[in-house]
BALO-41910 format. One record per residue (C-alpha): z, y, x. Coordinates in pm, whole numbers, plus 50000, padded with zeros to 5 digits. Each point is the difference from the previous one (the first is absolute). Example, Ala and Ser with C-alpha at 12.3 -4.5 7.8 and 13.67 -1.06 7.14 Angstrom:
2
507804955051230;499345034450137;
This chain:
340
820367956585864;500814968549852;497344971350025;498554992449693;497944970450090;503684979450064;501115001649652;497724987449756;502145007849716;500885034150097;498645024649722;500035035450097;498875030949820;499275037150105;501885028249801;500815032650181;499974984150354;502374973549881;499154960250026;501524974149760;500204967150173;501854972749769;501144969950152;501894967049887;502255006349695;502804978449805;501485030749882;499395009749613;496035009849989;498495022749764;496395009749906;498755029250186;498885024449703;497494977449795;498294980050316;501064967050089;501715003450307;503764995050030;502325017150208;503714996550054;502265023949769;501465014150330;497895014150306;501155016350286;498705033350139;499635002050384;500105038849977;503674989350006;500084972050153;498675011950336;501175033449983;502195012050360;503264992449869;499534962250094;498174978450272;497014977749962;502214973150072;501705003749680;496865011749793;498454968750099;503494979549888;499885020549634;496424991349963;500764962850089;502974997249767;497975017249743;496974976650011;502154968949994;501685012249683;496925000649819;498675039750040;496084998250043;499345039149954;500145019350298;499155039050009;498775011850341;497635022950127;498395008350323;502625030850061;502774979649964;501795003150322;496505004550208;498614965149838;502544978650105;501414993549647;497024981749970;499614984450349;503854987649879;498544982149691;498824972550265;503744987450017;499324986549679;498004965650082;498474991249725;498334969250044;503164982450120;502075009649704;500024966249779;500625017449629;496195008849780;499205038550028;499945011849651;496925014150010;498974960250117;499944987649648;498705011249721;496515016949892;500005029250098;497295016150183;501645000250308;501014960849968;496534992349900;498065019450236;502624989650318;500614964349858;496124991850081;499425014950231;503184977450153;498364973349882;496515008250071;501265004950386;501814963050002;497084984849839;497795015250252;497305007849743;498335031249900;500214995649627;501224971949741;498604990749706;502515002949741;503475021350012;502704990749739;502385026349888;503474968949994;501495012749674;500155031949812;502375027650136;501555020549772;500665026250287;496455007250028;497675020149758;496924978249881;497955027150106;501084995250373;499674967050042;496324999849849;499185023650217;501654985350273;497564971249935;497075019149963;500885016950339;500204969550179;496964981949820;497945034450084;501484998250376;498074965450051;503804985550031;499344974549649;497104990649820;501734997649671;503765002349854;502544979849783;503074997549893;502804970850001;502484993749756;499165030849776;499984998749580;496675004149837;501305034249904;500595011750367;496654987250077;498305019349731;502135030050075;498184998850363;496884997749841;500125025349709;501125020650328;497704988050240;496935010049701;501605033549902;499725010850346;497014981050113;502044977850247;499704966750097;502014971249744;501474968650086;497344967449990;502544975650004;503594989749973;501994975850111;502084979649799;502544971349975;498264968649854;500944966549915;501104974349695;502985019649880;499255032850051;496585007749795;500045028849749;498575029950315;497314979750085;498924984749698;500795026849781;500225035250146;497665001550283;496884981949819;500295032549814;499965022650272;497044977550129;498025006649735;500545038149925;500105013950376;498744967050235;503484996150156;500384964250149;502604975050075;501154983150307;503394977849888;502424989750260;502894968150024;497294976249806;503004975350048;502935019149912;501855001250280;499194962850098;501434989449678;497004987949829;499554978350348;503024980149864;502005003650300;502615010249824;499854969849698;503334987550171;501835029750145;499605022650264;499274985850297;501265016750336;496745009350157;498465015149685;500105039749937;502544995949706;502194987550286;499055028350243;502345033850072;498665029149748;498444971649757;503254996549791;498195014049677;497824973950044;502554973550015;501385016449710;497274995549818;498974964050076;504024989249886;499715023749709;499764985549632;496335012850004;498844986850326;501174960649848;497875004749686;497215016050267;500384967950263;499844974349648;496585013449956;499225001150368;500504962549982;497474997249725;497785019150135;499984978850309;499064967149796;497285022349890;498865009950313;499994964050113;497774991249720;497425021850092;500044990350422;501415029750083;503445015350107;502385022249816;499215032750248;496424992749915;499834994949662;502305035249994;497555021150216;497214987549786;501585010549687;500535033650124;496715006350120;498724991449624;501795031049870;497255029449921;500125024850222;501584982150277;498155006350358;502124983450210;503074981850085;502705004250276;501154969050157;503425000850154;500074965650269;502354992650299;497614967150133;496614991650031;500444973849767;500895023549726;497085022750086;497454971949975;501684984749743;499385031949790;496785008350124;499394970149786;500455011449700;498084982949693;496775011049919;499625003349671;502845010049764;498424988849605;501585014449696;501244962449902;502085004850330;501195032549916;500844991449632;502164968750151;501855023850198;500285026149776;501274976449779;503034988650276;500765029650095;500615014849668;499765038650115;496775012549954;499875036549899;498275014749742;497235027650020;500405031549814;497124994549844;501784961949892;502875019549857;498395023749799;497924972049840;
């Protein structure tokens, strides 16, 4: 029989004797019935595979070819040629392949319930605290991935759950879900947070605060470094605009927007200055002011940085937040504003 305990990602289920492993996939996925695991359009069915007509030799070589041409669904069964269609499955070495199983991404109950317990293993820890579903997936039904998180939560695996990057509605879907089937909701979510990018976290989720208690912890206080004004000149070659895989960023630092952006970067600096403080500061302090705002992600590459925003002013008045309200020019309007 084929070792379980080596493949981490290796989902199998029992149907008539039959087992269902699915591996790594770049093949065209689709939904299996309404749940949200994927699996690879084409399969292959060892019945034939290691029937006598061929040798093991060249069952293993089919397998192989298969596998590396994106099939993750194989059917075997324990009568397959004695057992050794599934002995054969070994050939397949998953954790040396370099492509991202499928079903390694994504929220579906597999991915959530495998993923930490990955992560749980590297960490060394029994439980964490939080678990944050990274963006909605469309693949997987609401239901599952509440439940997933209530599975985990109930396992001892997480304390709590959030999400990251999801719309208010998404979040209130899981909730309206998680109450309808007396689940466990989100209690936070994580969300990008800095001068020019407001209306979420000023105007959505102070809304969700206040109807289900969903919090806020914001992310890139400084934009990508461009609030540091590192970039007030250019890009210089050892910042991330500069870096392989950054060239959005780049893009958006020499884009028409990012000038008018660095302009009031600049003022905001003189602003900063008048106050004793630095820019990074004085932007960490004005996103901890926002209501509903728990915490804030720092993103540093030198101990400098860290202690330099460890520093961060302590008290943000409304006179300050007026002035820069005032700069920036962008502040969003409540629903409550617009109907008024």
């Amino acid at each position: 029989m084929l070792d379980l305990t080596k493949y981490p990602h290796f989902t199998h289920v029992h149907t008539w004797c039959h087992l269902f492993p699915l591996f790594v996939s770049d093949l065209s996925h689709r939904n299996l019935g309404k749940s949200g695991l994927r699996v690879s359009c084409l399969g292959l069915g060892t019945w034939v595979t290691f029937g006598s007509q061929i040798s093991d030799e060249m069952a293993e070589n089919l397998m192989t070819i298969a596998y590396e041409n994106g099939v993750n669904l194989f059917d075997t069964a324990e009568v397959y040629a004695s057992g050794r269609a599934e002995i054969t499955l070994e050939v397949l070495d998953l954790e040396n392949k370099s492509c991202q199983a499928e079903t390694e991404r994504g929220l579906s109950r597999k991915h959530i319930i495998e993923g930490l317990r990955g992560s749980l293993s590297r960490l060394q820890l029994d439980y964490v605290d939080i678990v944050f579903a990274n963006r909605n997936d469309v693949n997987s039904p609401m239901e599952e991935i509440v439940r997933a998180m209530t599975f985990v939560i109930n396992q001892g695996m997480a304390m709590y759950w959030g999400t990251s990057r999801w719309s208010a509605m998404e979040i209130m879907e899981a909730y309206s879900v998680a109450r309808q089937f007396n689940l466990i909701p989100p209690v936070c979510e994580q969300a990008e947070y800095h001068y020019f990018q407001r209306d979420k976290v000023e105007v959505q989720l102070p809304e969700l605060y206040h109807k289900i208690g969903v919090g806020a912890m914001t992310w890139s206080p400084l934009a990508c470094g461009l609030i540091t004004g590192k970039y007030s000149d250019g890009v210089p070659e050892c910042s991330r605009a500069a870096m392989k895989g950054y060239q959005w960023l780049k893009e958006r630092v020499n884009s028409e927007e990012g000038r008018r952006q660095l302009i009031k970067i600049k003022e905001l600096h003189l602003l900063a200055d008048r106050l004793s403080c630095t820019a990074a500061q004085l932007a960490i302090a004005w996103c901890l002011r926002s209501e509903g705002v728990s915490s804030v992600l720092l993103g540093v590459s030198t101990t400098d940085q860290l202690l330099e925003n460890l520093g961060i002013l302590t008290q943000m008045t409304p006179q300050i937040v007026t002035e820069i309200d005032a700069l920036l020019g962008n502040k969003p309007h409540s629903k409550k504003e617009l109907r008024s």
